[in-house]
C-alpha positions as CSV (number, residue, x, y, z in Angstrom):
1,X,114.6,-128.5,247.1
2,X,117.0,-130.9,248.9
3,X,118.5,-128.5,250.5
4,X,115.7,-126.7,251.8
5,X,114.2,-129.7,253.1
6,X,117.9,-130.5,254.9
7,X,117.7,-127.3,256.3
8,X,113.5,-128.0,257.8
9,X,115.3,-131.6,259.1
10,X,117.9,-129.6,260.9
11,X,115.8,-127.1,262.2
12,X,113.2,-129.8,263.6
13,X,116.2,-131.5,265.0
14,X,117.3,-128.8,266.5
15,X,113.7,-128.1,268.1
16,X,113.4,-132.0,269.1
17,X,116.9,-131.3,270.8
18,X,115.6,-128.3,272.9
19,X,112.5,-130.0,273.4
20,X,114.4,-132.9,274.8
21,X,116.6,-130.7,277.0
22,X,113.5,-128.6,277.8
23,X,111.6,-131.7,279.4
24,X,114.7,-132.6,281.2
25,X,114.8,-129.3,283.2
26,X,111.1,-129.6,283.8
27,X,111.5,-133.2,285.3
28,X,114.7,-131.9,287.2
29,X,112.2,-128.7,288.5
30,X,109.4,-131.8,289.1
31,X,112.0,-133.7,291.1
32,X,113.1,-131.1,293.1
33,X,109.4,-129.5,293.5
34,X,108.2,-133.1,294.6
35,X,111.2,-133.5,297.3
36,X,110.7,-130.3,298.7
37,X,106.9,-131.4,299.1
38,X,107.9,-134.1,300.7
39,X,110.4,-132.3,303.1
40,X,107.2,-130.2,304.0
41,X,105.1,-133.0,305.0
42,X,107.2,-134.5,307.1
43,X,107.4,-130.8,308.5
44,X,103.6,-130.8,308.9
45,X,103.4,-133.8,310.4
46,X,106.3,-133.3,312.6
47,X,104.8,-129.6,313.7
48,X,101.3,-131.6,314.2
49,X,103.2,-134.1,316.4
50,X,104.9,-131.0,318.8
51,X,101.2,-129.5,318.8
52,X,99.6,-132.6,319.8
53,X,102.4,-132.7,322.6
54,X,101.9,-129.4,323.5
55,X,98.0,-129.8,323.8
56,X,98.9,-132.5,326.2
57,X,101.2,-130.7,328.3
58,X,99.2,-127.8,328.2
59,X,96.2,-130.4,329.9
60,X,99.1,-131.6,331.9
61,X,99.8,-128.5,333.7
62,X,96.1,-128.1,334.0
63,X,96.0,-131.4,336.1
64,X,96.3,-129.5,339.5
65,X,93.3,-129.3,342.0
66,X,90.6,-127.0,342.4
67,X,90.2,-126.6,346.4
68,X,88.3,-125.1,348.7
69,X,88.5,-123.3,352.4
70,X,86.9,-125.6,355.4
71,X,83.0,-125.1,354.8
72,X,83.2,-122.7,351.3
73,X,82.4,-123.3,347.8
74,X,83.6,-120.1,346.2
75,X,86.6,-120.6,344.1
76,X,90.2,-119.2,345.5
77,X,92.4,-117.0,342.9
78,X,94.2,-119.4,342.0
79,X,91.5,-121.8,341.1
80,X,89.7,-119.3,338.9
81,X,92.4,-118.8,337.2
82,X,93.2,-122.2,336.7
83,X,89.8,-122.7,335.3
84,X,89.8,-119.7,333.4
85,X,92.8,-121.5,331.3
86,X,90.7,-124.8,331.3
87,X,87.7,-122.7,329.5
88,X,90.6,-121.1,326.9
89,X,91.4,-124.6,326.1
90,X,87.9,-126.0,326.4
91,X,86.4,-123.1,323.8
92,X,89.2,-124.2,321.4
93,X,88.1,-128.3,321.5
94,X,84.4,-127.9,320.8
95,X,83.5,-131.3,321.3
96,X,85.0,-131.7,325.0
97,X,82.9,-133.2,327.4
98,X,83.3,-131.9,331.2
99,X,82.2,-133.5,334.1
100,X,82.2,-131.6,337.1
101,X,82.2,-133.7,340.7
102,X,82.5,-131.7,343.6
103,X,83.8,-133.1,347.2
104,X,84.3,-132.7,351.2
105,X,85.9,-133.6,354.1
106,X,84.5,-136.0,355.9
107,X,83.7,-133.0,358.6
108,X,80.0,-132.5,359.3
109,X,76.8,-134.2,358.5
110,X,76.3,-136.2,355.0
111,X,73.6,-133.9,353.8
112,X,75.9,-130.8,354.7
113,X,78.8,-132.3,353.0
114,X,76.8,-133.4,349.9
115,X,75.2,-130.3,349.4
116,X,78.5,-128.7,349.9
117,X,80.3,-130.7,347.4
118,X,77.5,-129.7,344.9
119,X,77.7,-126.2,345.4
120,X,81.2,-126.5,345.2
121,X,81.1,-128.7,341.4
122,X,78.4,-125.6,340.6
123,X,80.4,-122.9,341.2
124,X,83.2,-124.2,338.8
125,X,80.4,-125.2,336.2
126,X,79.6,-121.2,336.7
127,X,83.4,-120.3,336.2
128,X,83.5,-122.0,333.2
129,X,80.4,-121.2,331.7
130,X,81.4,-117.8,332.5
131,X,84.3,-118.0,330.9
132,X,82.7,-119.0,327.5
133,X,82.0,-122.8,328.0
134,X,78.8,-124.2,326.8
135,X,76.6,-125.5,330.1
136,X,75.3,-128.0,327.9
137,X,78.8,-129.6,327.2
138,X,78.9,-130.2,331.3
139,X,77.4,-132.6,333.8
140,X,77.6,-131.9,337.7
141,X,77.3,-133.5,340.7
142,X,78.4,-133.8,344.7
143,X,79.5,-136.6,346.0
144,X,80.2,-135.3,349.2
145,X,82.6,-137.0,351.9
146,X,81.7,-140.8,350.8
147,X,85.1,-141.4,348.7
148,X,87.0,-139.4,351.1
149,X,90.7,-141.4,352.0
150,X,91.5,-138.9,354.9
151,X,92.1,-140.5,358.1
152,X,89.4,-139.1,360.7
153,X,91.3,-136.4,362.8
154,X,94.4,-135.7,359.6
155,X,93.1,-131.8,358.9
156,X,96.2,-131.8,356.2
157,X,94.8,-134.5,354.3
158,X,91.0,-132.9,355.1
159,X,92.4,-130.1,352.9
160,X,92.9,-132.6,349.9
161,X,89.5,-133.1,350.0
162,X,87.7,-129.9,349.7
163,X,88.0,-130.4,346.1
164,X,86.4,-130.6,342.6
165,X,87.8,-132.8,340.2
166,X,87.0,-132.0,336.4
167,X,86.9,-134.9,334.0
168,X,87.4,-134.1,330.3
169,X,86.2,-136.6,327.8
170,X,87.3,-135.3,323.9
171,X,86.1,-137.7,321.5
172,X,86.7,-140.6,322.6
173,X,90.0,-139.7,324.9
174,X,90.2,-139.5,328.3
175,X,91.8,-137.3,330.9
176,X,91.3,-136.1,334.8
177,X,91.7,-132.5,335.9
178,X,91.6,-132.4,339.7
């Protein structure tokens, strides 16, 4: 009887000692499973960083002007395709405000110019609707020549100002698209 029940001690001893080692290579696994967790965070947040970066370049390079010939409002090549990048990014970041304010030169009469302006803010509201942009996530307007710099007679800064600057407003951020 004794020696059975030395033999049940030695066995359970046994067991406690694989137990023991058992829990020890599960906590080593836990360790190592909970650094490498870590390691991935700070990955994540890291690779949410760059695209945060990224999403600001990206508006970055977007920052270039929309212009117009003397006395037109339809978009050139290049600015439709500038905008049609604009409405890619805009379709991704749903809750992006836009407003749209068209300008002139200060050539030709005020209600010319401000009607002009307006057509001009329209025709990229079109573009970007167009291109997949909610109207209702847009506000337009002329403003015509009043908050023109150009000195009277400078045609090459007239040029700067046959423009429509796009202002995006995402939640609570702030950025100007010209």
């Amino acid at each position: 009887l004794a020696g059975t029940w030395l033999i049940e001690q030695v066995g359970q001893a046994d067991a406690y000692d694989e137990s023991l080692a058992s829990l020890a290579q599960t906590q080593s696994e836990l360790a190592a499973s909970q650094s490498s967790l870590t390691q991935l965070e700070m990955r994540l947040e890291a690779a949410e960083v760059e695209q945060q970066r990224l999403a600001q370049m990206t508006l970055d390079q977007l920052q270039l002007e929309v212009l117009f010939r003397t006395g037109e409002s339809q978009l050139t090549a290049a600015g439709n395709k500038r905008l049609q990048l604009l409405a890619s990014w805009l379709r991704s970041s749903g809750r992006t405000r836009v407003a749209i304010a068209g300008y002139a030169d200060p050539r030709g009469s005020e209600p010319a110019n401000l009607a002009l302006s307006k057509a001009r803010a329209e025709q990229v509201a079109l573009a970007l609707e167009n291109a997949g942009v909610s109207r209702a996530r847009m506000t337009v307007s002329g403003k015509g020549e009043a908050l023109s710099h150009a000195l009277q007679g400078d045609h090459d800064a007239y040029a700067l100002e046959r423009r429509v600057l796009i202002e995006l407003q995402p939640e609570g951020q702030f950025a100007t698209l010209q």
